[in-house]
C-alpha positions as CSV (number, residue, x, y, z in Angstrom):
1,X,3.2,-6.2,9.5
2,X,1.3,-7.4,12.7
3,X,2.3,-6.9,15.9
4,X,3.9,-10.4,17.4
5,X,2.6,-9.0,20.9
6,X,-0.9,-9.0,18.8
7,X,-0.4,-12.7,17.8
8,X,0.9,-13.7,21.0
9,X,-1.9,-12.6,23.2
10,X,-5.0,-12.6,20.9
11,X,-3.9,-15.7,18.7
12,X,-7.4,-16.8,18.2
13,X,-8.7,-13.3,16.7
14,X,-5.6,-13.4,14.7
15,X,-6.5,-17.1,13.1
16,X,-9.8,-16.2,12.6
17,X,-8.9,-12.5,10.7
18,X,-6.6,-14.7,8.6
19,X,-8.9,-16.9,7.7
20,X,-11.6,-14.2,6.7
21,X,-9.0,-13.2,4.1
22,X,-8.8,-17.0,3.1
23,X,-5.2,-17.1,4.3
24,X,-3.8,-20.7,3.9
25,X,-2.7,-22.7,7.3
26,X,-3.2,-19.9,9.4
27,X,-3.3,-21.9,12.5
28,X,-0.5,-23.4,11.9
29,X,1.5,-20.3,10.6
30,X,0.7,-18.6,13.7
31,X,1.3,-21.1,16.1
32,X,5.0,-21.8,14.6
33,X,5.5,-17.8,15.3
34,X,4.9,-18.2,18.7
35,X,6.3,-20.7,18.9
36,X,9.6,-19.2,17.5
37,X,8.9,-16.0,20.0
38,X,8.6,-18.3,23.1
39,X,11.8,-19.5,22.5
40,X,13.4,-16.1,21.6
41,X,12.1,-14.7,25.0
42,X,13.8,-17.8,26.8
43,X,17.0,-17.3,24.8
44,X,16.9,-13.9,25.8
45,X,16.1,-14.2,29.3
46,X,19.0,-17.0,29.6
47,X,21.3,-13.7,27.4
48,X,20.4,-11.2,29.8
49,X,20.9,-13.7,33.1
50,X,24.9,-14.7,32.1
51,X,24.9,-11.1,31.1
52,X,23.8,-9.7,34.4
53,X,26.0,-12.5,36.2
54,X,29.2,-11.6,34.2
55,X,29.0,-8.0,34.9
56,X,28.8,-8.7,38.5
57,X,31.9,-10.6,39.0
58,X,33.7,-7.9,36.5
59,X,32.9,-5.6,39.6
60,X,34.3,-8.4,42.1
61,X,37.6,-9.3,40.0
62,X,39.0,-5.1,40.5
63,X,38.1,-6.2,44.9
64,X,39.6,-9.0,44.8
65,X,43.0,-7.8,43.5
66,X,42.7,-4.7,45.7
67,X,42.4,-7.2,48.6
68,X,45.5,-9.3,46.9
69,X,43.5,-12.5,46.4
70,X,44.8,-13.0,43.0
71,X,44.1,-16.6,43.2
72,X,40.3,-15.6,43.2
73,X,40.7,-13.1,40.8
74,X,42.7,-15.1,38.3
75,X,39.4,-17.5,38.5
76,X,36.4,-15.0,38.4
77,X,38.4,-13.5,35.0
78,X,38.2,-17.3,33.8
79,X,34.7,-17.1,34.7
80,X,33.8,-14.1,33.0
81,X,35.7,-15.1,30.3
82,X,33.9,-18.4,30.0
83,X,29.9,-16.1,30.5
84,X,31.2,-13.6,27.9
85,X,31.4,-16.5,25.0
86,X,28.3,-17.8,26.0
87,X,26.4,-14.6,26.0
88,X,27.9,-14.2,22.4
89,X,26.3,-17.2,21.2
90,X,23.3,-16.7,23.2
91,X,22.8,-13.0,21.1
92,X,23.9,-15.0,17.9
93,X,21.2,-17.6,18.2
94,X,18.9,-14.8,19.4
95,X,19.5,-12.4,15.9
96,X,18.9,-16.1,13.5
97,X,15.5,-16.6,15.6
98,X,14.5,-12.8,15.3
99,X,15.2,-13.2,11.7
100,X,13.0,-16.1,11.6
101,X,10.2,-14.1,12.6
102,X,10.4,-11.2,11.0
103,X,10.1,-13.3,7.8
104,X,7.9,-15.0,8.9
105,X,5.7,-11.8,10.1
106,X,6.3,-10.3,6.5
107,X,4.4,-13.3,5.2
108,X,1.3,-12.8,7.2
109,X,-1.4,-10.3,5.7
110,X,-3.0,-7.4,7.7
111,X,-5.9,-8.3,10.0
112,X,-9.2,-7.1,8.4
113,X,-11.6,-4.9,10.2
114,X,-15.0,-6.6,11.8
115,X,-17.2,-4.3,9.3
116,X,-15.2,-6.8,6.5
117,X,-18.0,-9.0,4.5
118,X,-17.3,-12.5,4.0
119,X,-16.7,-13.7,1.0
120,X,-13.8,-15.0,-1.7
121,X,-14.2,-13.0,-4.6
122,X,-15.3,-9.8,-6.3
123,X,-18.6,-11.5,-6.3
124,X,-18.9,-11.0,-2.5
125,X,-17.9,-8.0,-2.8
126,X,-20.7,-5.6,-1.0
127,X,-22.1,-2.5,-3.1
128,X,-22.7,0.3,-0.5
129,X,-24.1,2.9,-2.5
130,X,-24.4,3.8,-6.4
131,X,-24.9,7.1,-8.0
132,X,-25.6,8.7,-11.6
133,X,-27.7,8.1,-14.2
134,X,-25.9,5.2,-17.1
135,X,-26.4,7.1,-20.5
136,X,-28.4,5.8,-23.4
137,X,-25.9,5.7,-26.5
138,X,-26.6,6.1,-30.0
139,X,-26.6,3.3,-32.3
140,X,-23.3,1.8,-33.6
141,X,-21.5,3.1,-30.3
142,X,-17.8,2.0,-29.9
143,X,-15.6,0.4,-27.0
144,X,-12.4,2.8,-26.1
145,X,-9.7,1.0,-28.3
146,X,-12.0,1.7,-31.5
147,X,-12.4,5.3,-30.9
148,X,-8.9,6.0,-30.0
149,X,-8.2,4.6,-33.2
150,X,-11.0,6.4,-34.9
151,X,-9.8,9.7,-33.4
152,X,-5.9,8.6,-33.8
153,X,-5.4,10.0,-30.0
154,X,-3.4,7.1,-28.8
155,X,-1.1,4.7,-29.7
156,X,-0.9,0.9,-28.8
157,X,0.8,-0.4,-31.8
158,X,3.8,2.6,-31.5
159,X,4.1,1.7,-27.6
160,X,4.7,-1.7,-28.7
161,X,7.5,-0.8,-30.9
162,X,9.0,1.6,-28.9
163,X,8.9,-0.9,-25.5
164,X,6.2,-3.6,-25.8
165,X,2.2,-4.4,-24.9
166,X,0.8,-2.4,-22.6
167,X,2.9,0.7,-22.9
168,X,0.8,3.0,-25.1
169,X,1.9,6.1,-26.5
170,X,-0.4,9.1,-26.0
171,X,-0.7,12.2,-28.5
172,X,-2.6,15.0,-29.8
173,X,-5.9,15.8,-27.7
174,X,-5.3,11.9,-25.8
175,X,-2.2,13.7,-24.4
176,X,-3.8,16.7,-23.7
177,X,-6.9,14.6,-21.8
178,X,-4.3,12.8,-20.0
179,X,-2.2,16.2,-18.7
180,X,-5.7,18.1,-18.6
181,X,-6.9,15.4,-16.0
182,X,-3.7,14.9,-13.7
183,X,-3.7,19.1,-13.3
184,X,-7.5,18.8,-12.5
185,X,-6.7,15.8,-9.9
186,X,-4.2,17.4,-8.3
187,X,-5.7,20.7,-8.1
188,X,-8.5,19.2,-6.5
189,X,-6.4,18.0,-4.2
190,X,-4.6,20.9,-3.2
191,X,-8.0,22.6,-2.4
192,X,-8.9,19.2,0.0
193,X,-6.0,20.4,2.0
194,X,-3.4,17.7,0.8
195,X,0.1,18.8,0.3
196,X,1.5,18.0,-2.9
197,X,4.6,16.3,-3.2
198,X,6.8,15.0,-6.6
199,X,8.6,11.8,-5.4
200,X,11.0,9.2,-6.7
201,X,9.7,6.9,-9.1
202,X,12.8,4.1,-8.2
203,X,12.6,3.4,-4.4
204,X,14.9,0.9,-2.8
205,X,14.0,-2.6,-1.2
206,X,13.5,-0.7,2.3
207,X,10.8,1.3,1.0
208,X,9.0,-1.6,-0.8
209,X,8.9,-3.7,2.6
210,X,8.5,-0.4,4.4
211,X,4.8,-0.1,2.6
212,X,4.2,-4.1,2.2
213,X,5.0,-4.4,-1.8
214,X,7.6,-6.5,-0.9
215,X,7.7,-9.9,-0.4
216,X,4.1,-10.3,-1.5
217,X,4.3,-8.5,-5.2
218,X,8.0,-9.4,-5.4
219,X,7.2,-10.4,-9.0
220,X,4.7,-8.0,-9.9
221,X,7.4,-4.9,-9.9
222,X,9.6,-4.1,-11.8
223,X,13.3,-4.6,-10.5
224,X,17.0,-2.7,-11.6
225,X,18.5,-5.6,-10.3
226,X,22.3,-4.1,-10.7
227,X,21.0,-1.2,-8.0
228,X,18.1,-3.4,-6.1
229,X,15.8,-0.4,-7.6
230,X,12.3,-0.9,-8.0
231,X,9.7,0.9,-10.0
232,X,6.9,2.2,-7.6
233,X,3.6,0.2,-8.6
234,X,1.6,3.3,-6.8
235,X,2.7,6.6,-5.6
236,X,1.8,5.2,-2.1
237,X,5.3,3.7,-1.9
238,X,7.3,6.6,-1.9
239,X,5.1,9.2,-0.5
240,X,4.3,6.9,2.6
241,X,8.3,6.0,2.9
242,X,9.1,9.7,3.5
243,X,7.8,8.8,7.4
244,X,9.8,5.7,7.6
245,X,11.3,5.9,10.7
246,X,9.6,9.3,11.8
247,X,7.8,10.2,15.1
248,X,5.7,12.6,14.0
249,X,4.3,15.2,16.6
250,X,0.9,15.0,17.2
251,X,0.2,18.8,16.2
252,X,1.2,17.8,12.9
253,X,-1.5,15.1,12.2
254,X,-3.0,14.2,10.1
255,X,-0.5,14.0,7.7
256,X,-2.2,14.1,4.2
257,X,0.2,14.2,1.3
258,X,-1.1,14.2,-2.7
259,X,1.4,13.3,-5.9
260,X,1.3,12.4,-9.7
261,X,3.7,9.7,-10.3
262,X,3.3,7.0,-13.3
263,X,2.7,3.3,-12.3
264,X,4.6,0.3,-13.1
265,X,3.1,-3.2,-12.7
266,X,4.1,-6.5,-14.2
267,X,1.0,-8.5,-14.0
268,X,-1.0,-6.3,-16.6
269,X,-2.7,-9.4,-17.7
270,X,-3.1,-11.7,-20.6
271,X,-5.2,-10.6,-23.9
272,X,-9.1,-10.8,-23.2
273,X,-12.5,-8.0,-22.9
274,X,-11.4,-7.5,-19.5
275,X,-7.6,-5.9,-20.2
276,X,-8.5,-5.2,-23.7
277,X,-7.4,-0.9,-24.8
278,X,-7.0,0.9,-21.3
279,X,-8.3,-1.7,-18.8
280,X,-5.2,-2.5,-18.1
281,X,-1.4,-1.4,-18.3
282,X,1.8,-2.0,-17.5
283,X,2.4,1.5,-17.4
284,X,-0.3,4.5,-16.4
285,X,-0.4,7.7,-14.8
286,X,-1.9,8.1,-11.1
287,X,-3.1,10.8,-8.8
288,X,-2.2,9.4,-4.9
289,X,-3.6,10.7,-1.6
290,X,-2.1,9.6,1.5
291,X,-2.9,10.4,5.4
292,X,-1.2,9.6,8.5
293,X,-3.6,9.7,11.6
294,X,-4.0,9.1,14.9
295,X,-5.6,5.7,15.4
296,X,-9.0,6.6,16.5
297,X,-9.2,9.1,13.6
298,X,-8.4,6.5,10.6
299,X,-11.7,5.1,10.1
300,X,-13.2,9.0,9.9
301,X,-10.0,10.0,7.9
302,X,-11.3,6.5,5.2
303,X,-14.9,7.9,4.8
304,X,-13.8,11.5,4.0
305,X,-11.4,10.1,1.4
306,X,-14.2,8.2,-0.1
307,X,-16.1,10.8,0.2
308,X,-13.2,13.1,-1.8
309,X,-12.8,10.3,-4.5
310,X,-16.4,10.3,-5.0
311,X,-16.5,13.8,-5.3
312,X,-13.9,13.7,-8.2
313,X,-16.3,11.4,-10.4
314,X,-19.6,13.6,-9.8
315,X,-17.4,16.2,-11.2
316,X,-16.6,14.2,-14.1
317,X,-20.3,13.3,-14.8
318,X,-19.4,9.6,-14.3
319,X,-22.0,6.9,-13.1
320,X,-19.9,5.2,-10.5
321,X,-20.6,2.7,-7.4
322,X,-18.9,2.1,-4.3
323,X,-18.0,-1.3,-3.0
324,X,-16.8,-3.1,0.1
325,X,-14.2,-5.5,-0.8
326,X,-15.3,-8.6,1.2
327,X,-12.3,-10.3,2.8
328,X,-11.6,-12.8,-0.3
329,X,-10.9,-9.9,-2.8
330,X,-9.0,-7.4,0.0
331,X,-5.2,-6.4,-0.4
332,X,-2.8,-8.2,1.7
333,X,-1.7,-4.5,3.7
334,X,-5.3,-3.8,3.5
335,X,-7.8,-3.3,7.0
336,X,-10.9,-2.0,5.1
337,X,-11.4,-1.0,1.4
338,X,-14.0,0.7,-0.7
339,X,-13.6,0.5,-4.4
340,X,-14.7,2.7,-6.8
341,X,-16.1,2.1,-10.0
342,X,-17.3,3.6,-12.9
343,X,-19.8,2.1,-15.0
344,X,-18.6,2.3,-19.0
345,X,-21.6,1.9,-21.2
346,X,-20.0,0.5,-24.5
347,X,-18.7,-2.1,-22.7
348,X,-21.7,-2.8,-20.5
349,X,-19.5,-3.4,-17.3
350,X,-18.0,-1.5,-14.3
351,X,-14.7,-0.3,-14.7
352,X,-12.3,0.0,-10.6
353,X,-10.8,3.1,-11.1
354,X,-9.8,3.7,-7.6
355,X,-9.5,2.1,-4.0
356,X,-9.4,3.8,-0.8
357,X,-7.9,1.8,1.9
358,X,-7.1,1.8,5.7
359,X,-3.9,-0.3,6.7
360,X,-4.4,0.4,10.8
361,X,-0.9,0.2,11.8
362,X,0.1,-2.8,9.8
363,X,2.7,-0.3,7.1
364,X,3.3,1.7,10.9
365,X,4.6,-0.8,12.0
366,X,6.9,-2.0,9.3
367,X,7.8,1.6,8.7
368,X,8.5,2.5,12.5
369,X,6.4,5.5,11.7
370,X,5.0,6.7,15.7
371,X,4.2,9.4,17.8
372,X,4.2,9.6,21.6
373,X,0.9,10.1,24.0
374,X,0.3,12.8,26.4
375,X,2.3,10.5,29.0
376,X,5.5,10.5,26.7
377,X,4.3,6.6,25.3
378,X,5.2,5.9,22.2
379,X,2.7,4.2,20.0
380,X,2.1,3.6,16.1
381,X,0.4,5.6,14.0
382,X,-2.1,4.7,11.0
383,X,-1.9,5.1,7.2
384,X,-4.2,5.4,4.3
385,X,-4.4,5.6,0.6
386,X,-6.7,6.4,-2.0
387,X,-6.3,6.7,-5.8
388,X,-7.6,9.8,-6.6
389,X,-7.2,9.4,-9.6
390,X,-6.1,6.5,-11.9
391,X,-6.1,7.4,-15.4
392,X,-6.5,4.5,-17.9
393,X,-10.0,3.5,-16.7
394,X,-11.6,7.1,-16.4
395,X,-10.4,8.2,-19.9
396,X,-11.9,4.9,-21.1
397,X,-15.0,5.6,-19.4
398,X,-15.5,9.4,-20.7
399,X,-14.7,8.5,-24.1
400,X,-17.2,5.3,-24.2
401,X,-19.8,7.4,-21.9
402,X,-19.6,10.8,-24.0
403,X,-18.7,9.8,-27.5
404,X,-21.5,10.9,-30.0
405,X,-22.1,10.5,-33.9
406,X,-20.6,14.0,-33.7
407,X,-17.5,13.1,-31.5
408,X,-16.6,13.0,-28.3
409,X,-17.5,15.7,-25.8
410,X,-15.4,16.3,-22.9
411,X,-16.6,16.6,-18.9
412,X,-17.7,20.7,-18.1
413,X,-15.3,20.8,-15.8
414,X,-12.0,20.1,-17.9
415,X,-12.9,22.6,-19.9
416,X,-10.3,24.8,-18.9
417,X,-7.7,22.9,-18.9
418,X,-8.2,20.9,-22.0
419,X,-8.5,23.8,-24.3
420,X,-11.2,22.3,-25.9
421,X,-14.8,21.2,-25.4
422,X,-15.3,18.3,-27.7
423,X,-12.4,15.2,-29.7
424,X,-13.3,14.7,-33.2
């Protein structure tokens, strides 16, 4: 969530930001918040005047009847009575206005950083740096969803009988690919110096506003309405929430925190090429990372974690690029973000199997998650996340980019926890 002081005293950089991210009536969003906050500061102002005044001639009424004016008394109490009910409706006004903008703040995306490309869609997107060689396939080469078939390692049609599309059911070496790879991930980042942690797969509506799911994907998540439960769409949710309402001490930081959670999302897509097998789910397995830094440490904290993510896919043998996501295509909590992707050859396209992103202190603030300077002030913290990493899309691309007339062989360094070097 911005900072109201933000939009108040650098309204123009705030409308332009907005805009960059081809926010709608940003102007005139903006403006209406300040406008609300000029009024809450004048409603408060006139609160803590009657307040201040009413407390004053509390101390008088106790002199007066000492002094046996009761006469004066009698009418200061009427007074005070008289300030007390207006303070009251002063504060009640003053909690509907706040309320007013804190929804209104909720609606407003994060700002995004000046290194940001223009641009509307993945099309503007800018491609910083790509790496690996993209194999040469043998003749009659297959997409993902005809080899899984062809090597009867997982199921869509069962997942759709047992809960519906995009739920499939893994077995026999896919299963073992899919618990080989979430060991390896999080192994990996055990040895980068993040602690792992198992959270909560349901969190609760604090949580999901705590980390920005909510209101924006309100109807992209999954919701136990009878408990106002949601199903985390990322790890980030629940692993970031654990600081909700936390001053951390600055020996501590950064914070970096790692955990395997599956992924629930509503929007998997309709039927096309593009969400077509693996591409995309409704429900999928995850590797997280998260820090919590000091402010002028996130944007180093962002490179080493694209730097870590990248990391993973030279160990995989994966072709990959990194991209920019130009302000058009960013998430709404988002500041900066690099995706990754991996190029899978029998589909001839790049595959996002992870993003990296800096929030600033647009979830710190939201979450009340601080820590206090060397003069005792108290100031927000910043988060980031990474996906390090997401399943569906890097199974695809291993199977499509190692599959052989012979089968398919498996990436040298999951050898040891696969069990075996080769499907088929």
């Amino acid at each position: 969530m911005l900072q109201l002081n933000v939009l108040r005293e650098q309204t123009d950089l705030v409308v332009a930001g907005l805009n960059k991210k081809n926010y709608k009536n940003a102007a005139q969003e903006v403006a209406a918040i300040v406008e609300l906050d000029q009024q809450r500061r004048q409603i408060q102002s006139t609160h803590d005047e009657l307040q201040a005044r009413a407390n004053a001639i509390s101390k008088e009424i106790g002199i007066l009847m000492k002094s046996g004016d009761r006469e004066k008394a009698e009418a200061s109490k009427a007074e005070t009575s008289e300030l007390k009910q207006q303070t009251k409706s002063l504060a009640d006004q003053l909690s509907a206005i706040e309320e007013q903008i804190q929804q209104a703040l909720y609606k407003l995306p994060n700002l995004p950083h000046t290194s940001v490309p223009e641009g509307r869609t993945a099309e503007d997107n800018e491609v910083v740096l790509q790496h690996g060689e993209i194999p040469q396939l043998h003749e009659g080469a297959q997409p993902h969803w005809e080899l899984i078939q062809k090597y009867d390692i997982i199921d869509f049609e069962l997942g759709n009988k047992i809960s519906g599309a995009g739920f499939p059911v893994y077995k026999k070496q896919g299963a073992r690919l899919q618990r080989a790879l979430i060991n390896f991930f999080l192994d990996e980042a055990m040895k980068a110096g993040y602690m792992e942690v198992q959270p909560p797969i349901l969190v609760n509506e604090a949580s999901g506003y705590g980390t920005g799911q909510l209101p924006d994907k309100d109807g992209q998540m999954y919701h136990a309405k009878e408990d106002n439960l949601y199903l985390i769409p990322t790890a980030e949710v629940p692993i970031t929430n654990i600081y909700r309402d936390v001053i951390v001490p600055v020996e501590q930081l950064p914070i970096k925190n790692a955990g395997h959670t599956p992924c629930f999302r509503r929007e998997a897509g309709s039927w096309g090429a593009d969400v077509r097998g693996l591409n995309r789910l409704h429900q999928f397995d995850k590797v997280e990372i998260v820090q919590i830094t000091l402010p002028e440490k996130s944007y180093e904290a962002l490179e080493e974690m694209s730097s870590y993510i990248q990391g993973l896919l030279q160990k995989l043998e994966l072709p990959y690029r990194v991209l920019r996501l130009c302000g058009g295509d960013m998430g709404f909590t988002s500041a900066l973000t690099y995706d990754m992707e991996v190029y899978s050859t029998a589909q001839n396209r790049w595959l996002e199997v992870s993003s990296a992103s800096n929030f600033e202190t647009y979830q710190s603030n939201r979450l009340k998650l601080r820590y206090k300077t060397e003069s005792g002030k108290t100031q927000l913290l910043h988060t980031l996340n990474g996906s390090a990493l997401a399943l569906p899309r890097i199974v695809a691309a291993i199977l499509e980019n190692n599959q052989t007339p012979d089968g398919i062989n498996m990436p040298k360094v999951l050898h040891p926890y696969l069990g075996f070097e080769k499907i088929g």
